[in-house]
N, C-alpha and C positions, 0 to 999 in steps of 0.2 A: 310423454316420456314415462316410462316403467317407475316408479321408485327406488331407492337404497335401502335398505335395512342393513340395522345393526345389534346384535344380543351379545351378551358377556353372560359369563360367572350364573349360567344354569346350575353346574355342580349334579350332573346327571347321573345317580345311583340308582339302584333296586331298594336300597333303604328310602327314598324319596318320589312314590309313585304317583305323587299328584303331579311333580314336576315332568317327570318322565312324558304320561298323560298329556300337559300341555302342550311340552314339546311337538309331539306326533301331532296335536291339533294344528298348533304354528306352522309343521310342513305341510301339510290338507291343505292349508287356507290360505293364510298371509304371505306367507315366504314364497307361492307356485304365483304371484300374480308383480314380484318382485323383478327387477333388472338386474341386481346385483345382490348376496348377501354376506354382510361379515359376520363371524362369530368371533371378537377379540379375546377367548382365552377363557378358560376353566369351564369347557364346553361339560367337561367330565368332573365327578367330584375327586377320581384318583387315578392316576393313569401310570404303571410300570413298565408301557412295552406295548408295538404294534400287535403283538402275541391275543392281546387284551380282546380282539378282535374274534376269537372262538366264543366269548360269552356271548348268548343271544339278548341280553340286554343291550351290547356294543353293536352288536353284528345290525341290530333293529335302528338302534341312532344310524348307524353311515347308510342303510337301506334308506330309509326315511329321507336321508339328505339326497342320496344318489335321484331318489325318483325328485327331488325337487329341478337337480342338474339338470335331470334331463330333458323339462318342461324349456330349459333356456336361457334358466338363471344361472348366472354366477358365484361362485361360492369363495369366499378367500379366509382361511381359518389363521388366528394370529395366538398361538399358545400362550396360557396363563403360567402361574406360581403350583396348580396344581394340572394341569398337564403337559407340563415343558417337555415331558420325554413322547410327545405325540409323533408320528413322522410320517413315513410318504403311505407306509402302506395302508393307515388308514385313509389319507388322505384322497387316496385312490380309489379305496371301496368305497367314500364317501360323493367323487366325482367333484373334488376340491380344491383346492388348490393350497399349498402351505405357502403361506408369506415370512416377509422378516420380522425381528422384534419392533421393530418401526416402518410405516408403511406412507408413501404421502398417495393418496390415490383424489382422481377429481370429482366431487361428490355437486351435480348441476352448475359446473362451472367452475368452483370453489374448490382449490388445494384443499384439500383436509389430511390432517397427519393423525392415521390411528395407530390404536398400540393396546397391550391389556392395562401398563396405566404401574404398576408397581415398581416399575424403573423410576417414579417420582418421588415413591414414600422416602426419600432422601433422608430425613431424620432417622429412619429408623433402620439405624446403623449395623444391628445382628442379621437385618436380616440381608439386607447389600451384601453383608460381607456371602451369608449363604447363596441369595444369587448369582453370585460370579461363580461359586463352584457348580451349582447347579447346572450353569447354560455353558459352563464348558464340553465341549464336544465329547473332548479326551475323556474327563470322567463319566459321560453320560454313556459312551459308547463298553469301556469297564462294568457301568452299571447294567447294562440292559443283556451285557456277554453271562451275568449272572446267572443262576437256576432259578424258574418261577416262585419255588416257594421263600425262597429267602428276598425276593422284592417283593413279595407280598408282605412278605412279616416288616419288612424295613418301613415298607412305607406306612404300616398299621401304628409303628412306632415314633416316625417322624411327622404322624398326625398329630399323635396324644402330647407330642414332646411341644410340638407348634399352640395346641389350643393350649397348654397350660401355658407357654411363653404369652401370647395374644392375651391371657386374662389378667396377666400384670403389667400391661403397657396400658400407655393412657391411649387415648381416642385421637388426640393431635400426633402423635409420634407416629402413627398407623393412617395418617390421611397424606394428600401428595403434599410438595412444598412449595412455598410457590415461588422461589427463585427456580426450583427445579423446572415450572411449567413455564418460568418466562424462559430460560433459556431452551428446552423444546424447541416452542413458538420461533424465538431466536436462528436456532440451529436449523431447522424444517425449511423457514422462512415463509411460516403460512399463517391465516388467523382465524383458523379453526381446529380445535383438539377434539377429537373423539375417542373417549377409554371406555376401560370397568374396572375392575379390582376394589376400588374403596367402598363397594356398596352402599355410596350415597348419591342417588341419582339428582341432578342436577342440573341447569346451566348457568356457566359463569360468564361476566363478561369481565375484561381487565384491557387495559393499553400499553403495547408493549411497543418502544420504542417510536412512538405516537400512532399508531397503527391498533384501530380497533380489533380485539379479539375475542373469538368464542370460544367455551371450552364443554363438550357434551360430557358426562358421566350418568352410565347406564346402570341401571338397576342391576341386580341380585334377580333369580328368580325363585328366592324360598318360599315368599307371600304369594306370588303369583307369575303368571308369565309376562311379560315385558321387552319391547323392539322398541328401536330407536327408527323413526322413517324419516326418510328426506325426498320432498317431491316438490311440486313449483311451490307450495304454498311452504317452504323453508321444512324445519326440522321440526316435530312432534313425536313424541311418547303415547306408544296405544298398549292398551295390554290383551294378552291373549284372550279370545271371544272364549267362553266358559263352554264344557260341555253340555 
């Protein structure tokens, strides 16, 4: 049986060309020998519109993925906090497939519920509140009816607005909650979680309802590149082979 992989929270810019680099190696190598692949969310470090797609930095991401499709892997992309306005037409140049914000899909057997994971950070309340406007349709569809340069300036602004909000929260306000992840588990009805968003990769175990549970959270790829795999021998962390 093929593997699963799973990556988050690349944050894939021209200002960050080591990551980029990695990337393109990840498609070469690991992900062309894969059976399925997710990317849970902030594939991109900023995303205003399928438009995005005439930059040949983007144009080269969905090429990249496209040739991995078309080897026979699967792709299933679940938007982050920083690409929630992603939609079909890259998903199409990329040969992908867009999912829901919550997904239970069978990873060797085992329900697993993925997700990018910021639906959890529950405590922290400014920014839930901005989520819901965010992932409404109605505004996002407003949004994207805009002129390119003024979603460029917006979103240059609701960067700088966010990192200076992000450096006066503490560390717990900005990780998930974990009434939040038992009721997930709960709601799902599975006992296995697999995110990213909090960039602290990890696994957890916890008992919900007497029912052993795991819960993955995937790396960041600032320091380096980083997959989650799942094959007979369970779920392990490898990082991207170096050039």
């Amino acid at each position: 049986m093929k593997p699963t992989l799973f990556v988050s929270d690349l944050h894939l810019s021209t200002k960050r060309p080591a990551q980029l680099a990695a990337f393109h190696r990840f498609c070469a190598g690991p992900a062309r020998a894969a059976g399925e692949l997710y990317i849970l969310g902030d594939l991109f470090d900023s995303w205003i519109g399928d438009d995005q797609l005439e930059e040949p930095m983007v144009a080269g991401v969905a090429a990249a993925l496209a040739e991995v499709a078309a080897t026979g892997v699967k792709i299933g992309i679940i938007v982050g906090n920083r690409d929630f306005l992603l939609r079909e037409r890259f998903a199409v140049a990329a040969g992908a497939t867009l999912l829901p914000e919550q997904q239970v899909v069978d990873i060797g057997g085992v329900p697993t519920l993925i997700m990018h994971g910021d639906e959890l950070c529950t405590s922290d309340v400014g920014y839930q509140r901005w989520r819901r406007i965010a992932h409404n349709r109605r505004w996002q569809n407003g949004f994207l009816a805009l002129p390119w340069a003024f979603r460029r300036a917006f979103a240059k602004w609701l960067r700088g607005k966010s990192m200076a909000t992000v450096a006066r929260k503490s560390n717990a306000i900005m990780d998930v909650e974990a009434a939040a992840v038992e009721a997930a588990f709960r709601a799902a009805g599975v006992s296995r979680i697999v995110h990213g968003h909090t960039h602290r990769p990890a696994r957890h175990h916890s008992i919900v309802d007497g029912r052993d549970c795991e819960r993955f959270v995937l790396s960041d790829w600032y320091d380096r590149g980083s997959y989650l795999q799942f094959d007979a021998a369970g779920g392990h962390t490898h990082d991207v082979p170096a050039d």
